[in-house]
N, C-alpha and C positions, 0 to 999 in steps of 0.2 A: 550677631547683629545687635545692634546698640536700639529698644526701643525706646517711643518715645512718645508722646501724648496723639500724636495720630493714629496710633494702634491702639484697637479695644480690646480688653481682656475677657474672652466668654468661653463658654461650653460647646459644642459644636460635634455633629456627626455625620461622616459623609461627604464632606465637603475635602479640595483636593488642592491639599499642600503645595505652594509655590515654590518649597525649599526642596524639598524631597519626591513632590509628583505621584503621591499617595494619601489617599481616601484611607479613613478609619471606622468601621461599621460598627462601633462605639461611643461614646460620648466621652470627650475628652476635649483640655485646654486646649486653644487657641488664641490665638493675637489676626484682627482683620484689619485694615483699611480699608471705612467704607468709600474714602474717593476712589482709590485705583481699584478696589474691589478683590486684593491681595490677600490670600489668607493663609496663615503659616502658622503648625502646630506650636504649641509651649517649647519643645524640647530643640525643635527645627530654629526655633525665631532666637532664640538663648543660646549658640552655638559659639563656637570661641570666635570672636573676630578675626583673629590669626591664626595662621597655621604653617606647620612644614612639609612639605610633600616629596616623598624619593622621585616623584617621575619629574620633579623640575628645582633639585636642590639650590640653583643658583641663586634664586631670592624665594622672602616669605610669601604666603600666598593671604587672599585677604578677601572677607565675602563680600561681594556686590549685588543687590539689587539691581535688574535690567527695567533701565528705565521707558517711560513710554514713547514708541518710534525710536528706541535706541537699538544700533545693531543687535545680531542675536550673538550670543558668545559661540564660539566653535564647539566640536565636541569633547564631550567628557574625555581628558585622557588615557582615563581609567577604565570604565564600563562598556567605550565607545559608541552611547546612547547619540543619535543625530540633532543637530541643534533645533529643530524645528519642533522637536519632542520632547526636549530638556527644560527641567523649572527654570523658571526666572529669576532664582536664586542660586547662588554658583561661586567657588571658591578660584580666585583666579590673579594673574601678576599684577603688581602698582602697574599704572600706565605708564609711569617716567622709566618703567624697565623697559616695555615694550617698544620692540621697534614698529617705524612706519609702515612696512614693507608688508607686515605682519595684517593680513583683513580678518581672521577669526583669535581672539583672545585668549590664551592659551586656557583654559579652564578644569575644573573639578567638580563634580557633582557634590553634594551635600553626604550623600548615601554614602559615597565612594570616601569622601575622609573622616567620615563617623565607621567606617568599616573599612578601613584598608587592608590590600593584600599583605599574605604574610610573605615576610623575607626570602625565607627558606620554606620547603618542606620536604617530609620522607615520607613517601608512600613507595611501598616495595610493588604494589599490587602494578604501578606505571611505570616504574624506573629503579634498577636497583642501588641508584647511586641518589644522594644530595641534590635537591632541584634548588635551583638560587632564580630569584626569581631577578629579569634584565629587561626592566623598562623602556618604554619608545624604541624598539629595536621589531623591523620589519623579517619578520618570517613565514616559512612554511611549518607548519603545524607535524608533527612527526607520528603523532597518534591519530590524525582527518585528515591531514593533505590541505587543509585550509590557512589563508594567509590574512584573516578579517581581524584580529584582536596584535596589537602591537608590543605586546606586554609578556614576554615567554617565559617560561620556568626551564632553564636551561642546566644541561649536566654538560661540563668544557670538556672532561677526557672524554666524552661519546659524542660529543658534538651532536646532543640531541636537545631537543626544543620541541615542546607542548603547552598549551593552553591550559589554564588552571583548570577551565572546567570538563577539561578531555581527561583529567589527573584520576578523576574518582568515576569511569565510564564502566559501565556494566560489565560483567566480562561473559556473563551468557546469558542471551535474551531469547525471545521467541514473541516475532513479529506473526501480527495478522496473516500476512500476504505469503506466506509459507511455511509446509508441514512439519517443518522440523526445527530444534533448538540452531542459533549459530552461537557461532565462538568465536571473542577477539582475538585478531591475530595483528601481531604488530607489521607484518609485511604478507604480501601474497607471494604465490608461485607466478615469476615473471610470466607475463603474458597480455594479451588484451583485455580486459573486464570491464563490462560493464552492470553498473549499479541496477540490484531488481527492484529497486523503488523508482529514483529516477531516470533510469536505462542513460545515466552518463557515465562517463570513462571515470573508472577508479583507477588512481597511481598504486600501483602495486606496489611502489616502494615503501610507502605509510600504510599506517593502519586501517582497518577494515571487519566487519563481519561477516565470517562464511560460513557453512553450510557443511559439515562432515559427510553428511548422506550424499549432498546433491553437489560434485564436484566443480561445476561452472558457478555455482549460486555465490554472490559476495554482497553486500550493500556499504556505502558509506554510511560512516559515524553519523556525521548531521540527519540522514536522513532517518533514521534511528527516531531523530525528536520529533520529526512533523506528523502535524495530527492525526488520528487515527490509524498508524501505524504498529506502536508496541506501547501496553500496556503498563510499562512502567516497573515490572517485576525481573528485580534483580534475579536468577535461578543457581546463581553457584552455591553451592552445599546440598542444594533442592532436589532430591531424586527422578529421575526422569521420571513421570508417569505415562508408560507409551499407550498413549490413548487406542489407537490405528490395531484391530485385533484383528489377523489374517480371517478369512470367511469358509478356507478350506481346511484339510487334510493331504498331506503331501501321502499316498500308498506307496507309489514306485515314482521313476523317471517316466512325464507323460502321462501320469493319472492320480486324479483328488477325487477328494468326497467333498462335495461342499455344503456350505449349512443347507439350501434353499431345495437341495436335491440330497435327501440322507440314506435314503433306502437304497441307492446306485453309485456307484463311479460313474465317471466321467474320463474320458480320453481324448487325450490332445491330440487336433488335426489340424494339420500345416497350409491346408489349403479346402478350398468347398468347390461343389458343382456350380456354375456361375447360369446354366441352366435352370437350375433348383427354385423356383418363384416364391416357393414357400420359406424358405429357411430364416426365420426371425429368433433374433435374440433374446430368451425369456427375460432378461434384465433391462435392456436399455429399446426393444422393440424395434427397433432400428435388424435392414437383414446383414447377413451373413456371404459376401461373395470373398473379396481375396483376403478376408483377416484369416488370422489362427484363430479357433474356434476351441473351448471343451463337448462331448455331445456324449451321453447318457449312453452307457453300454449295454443296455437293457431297453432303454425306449428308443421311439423312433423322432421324439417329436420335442424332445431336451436339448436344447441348445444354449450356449452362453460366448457371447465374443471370448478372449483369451484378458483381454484388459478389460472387461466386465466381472469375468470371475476374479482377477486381480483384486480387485476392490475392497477395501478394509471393511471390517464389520461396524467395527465405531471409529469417528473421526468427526474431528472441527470442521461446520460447513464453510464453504469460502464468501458468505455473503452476510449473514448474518452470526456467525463467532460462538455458534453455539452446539454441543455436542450432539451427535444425531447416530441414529442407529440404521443399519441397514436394514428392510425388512422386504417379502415377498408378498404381493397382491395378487392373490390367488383368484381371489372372486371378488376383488376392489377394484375401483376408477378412482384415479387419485387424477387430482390438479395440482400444478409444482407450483409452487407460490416464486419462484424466478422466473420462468417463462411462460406461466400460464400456459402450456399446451398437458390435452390428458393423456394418461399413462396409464395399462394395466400394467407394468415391467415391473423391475425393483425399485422401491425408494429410501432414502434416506430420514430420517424422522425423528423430530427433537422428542425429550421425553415426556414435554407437555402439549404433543399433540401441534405446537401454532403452527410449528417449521413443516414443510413436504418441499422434497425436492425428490424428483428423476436423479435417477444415476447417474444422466449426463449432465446436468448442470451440478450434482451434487459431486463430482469428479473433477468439476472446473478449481485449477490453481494459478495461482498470480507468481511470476509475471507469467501472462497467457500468451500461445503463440499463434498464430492461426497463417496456412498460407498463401490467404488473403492480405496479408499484410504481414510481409517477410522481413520488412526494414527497424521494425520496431516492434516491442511487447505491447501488449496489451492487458487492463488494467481494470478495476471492480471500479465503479462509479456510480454515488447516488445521489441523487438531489430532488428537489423540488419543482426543479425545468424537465419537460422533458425536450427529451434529443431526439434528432433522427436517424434511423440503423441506417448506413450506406447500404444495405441488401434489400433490405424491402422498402425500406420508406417509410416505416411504421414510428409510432413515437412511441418513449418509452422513459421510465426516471431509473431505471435500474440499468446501464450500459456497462459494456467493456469500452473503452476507451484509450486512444495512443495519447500518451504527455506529450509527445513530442509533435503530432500532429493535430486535424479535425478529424481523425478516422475514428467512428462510432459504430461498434455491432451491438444490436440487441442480441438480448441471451438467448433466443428461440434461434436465432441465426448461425450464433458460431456454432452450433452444436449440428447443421445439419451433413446428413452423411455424403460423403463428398462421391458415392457411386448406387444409385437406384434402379432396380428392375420396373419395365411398367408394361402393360399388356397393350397399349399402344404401339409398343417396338419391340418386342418378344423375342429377337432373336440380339441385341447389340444393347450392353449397359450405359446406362445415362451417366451423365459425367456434372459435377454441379462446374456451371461457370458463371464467374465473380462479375459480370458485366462489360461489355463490349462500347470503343466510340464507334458506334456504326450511324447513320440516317438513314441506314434500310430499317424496313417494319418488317420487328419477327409477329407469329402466332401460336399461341399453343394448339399444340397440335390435338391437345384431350377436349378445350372448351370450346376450341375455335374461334377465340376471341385476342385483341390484341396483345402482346407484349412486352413491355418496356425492357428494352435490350440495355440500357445503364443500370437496371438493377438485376438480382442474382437469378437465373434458372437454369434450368436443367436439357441440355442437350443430346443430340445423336451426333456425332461427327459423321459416322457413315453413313445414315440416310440424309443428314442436313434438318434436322426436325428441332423444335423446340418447346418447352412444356414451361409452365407456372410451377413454382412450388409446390402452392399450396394444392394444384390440382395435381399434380405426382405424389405428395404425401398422404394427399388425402384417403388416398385406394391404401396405405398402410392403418392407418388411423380406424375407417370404417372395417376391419378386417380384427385388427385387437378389439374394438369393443362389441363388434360378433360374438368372437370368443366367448370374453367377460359374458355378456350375456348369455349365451347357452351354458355356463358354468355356470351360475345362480342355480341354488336349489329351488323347488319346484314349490 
């Protein structure tokens, strides 16, 4: 750019380049025009007037200021930044080249021909051949399945095509949103897949990362980059550190020792008395009817679901990303700081004490399934709004969440046990049900007061009865902290 006594020459920081569309949080030259109010760094404003560019060999390319009420130029062909977002200064054809026909000017960002792509490149780690790189040429991306950048780095004998910045892509990460490391794989195992980030259809033919542990798990690449997702750390070379430390002792087929119970074994049983009023699970508190259960081969009164003893001893929590340990509350009432409901059971617990979570929200992983809502996963969600749980109606800023719909569960929700004893109906198990369109009026049948049948409770199909949650759980609830209190030394 040619300047010229309209332009001042000063120091300047902070202030956001016309040429380039970049603030410098230093002091450093600039050129402004106080009428249009343009301001362009030293190095920006001093650029070659002319130039050559591979993606439009046919003539030179030459910089323009967009004048004021002057069309905007199209997009960068390079960067493919949208023009409504692109500086006002822009490398682009003589108009006597351009045709009429033509509404956006063919152009070039400033950035894009002070850095242009390179020709060629060789990186083994994406392609084991020569990548040449084949401007304005619409593709499918071979490494994302994405078709958004025009610009391929292409190998002719493989007839393969990649995005430059798919070329240098991680090749093993470990995302928030589950337990285990993935691995790029340039193609999947044919099939359906959908992304556990955003539950849409991944091409199995392109690349992807999956999940060795967890056979259905894959995400797309792009979604890889969106916010609070993966932390940015390359891990290949990195030895796996397996956080997740089993909680038992395998003795035989059928029986552990586990930490929380060491003086005994435990034996697996395949089924319980559904009779049984008492049988609670010293971990998650929640009872015991048709799960597999382990139960103390010496006491009468040690119990643990089969996927409660499961449970790692250390492991990343799913809400807050921080390592927690499992521990037993012998003669503690703990509060889970994701659902707020109390617990004498097991907890999970960072090592500074802030983190408490219950075993059942400390066992929650993404994508979450619930089947309440079979059509989509569901997903950790936190803001500053709060939402309302489709089950109870309650608000809250910590939800599960469908991307694909409005369906919102608070955390106390998804977790509730989907069959409960209550001395109300003593001989037939409550069954939880997700909400009914009826305009009859139910009642629980424990407070005697009414019931909103669009939100979630607890029924009898054989007598026709119906109860409140919180009045069916609550007979659990005042019952552990009984316990807890007669366990208190004296």
């Amino acid at each position: 750019m040619e300047i010229d006594d309209v332009y001042t020459l000063f120091q300047t920081r902070g202030l956001k380049c016309a040429g380039c569309n970049l603030g410098k949080d230093y002091y450093s030259d600039g050129y402004c025009c106080f009428r249009s109010g343009l301001f362009f760094h030293k190095e920006c404003a001093e650029s070659n007037p002319k130039i050559s560019s591979f993606y439009h060999p046919q003539h030179s390319l030459y910089i323009k200021i967009l004048a004021e009420n002057e069309e905007a130029y199209g997009n960068c062909k390079l960067c493919r930044d949208c023009a409504e977002s692109t500086p006002e200064m822009k490398y682009s054809c003589h108009p006597k080249h351009i045709l009429k026909r033509l509404t956006r000017v063919p152009s070039v960002d400033i950035n894009c021909a002070k850095n242009p792509l390179p020709s060629t490149i060789v990186h083994l780690k994406a392609h084991e051949h020569l990548l040449t790189l084949m401007p304005q040429r619409n593709f499918v991306c071979d490494a994302c399945g994405m078709d958004d950048d025009p610009n391929p780095y292409v190998c002719l004998p493989c007839n393969f095509m990649i995005h430059q910045n798919c070329i240098d892509k991680p090749s093993i990460i470990k995302i928030y949103r589950h337990d285990h490391r993935l691995y790029y794989n340039h193609c999947l195992d044919a099939g359906d897949w959908k992304c556990g980030v955003c539950n849409k259809e991944i091409n199995w033919t392109c690349g992807a990362y999956s999940c060795s542990k967890c056979p259905d798990f894959a995400i797309h690449p792009r979604c890889v980059k969106r916010f609070g997702i993966w932390d940015g750390i390359e891990l290949e070379g990195i030895p796996e550190n397996n956080v997740e430390v089993k909680s038992y002792e395998v003795i035989e087929e059928g029986e552990i020792r586990h930490f929380s119970h060491e003086k005994h074994n435990l034996k697996l049983q395949e089924e319980s008395d559904a009779n049984n009023e008492c049988m609670l699970c010293k971990a998650c508190n929640y009872p015991i009817y048709s799960n597999s259960f382990y139960s103390c081969m010496e006491c009468d009164d040690f119990i643990l679901h089969k996927k409660c003893a499961d449970l790692p001893k250390k492991k990343i929590d799913p809400f807050y990303n921080m390592l927690t340990t499992l521990i037993t509350n012998d003669i503690r009432i703990s509060i889970c700081n994701a659902c707020q409901n109390v617990s004498q059971g097991f907890t999970y617990v960072s090592d500074d004490h802030k983190i408490i979570l219950d075993v059942r929200c400390g066992s929650i992983s993404e994508p979450f399934v619930h089947e309440s809502h079979p059509l989509h996963s569901l997903y950790i969600s936190r803001s500053t709004e709060e939402k309302f749980c489709i089950a109870c109606g309650d608000k809250a800023t910590m939800v599960l969440s469908c991307e694909e719909c409005d369906f919102i569960l608070d955390i106390k929700c998804s977790n509730l046990p989907k069959m409960v004893k209550h001395k109300n109906d003593k001989d037939h198990l409550l069954s939880l049900c997700y909400g009914e369109k009826t305009s009859e009026q139910y009642w629980c049948e424990i407070c005697e007061e009414a019931l909103n049948a669009k939100k979630w409770f607890y029924s009898c199909d054989d007598c026709d009865i119906t109860f409140h949650i919180k009045c069916t759980l609550g007979d659990f609830f005042v019952a552990v902290v009984s316990l807890a209190v007669n366990s208190l030394p004296s």
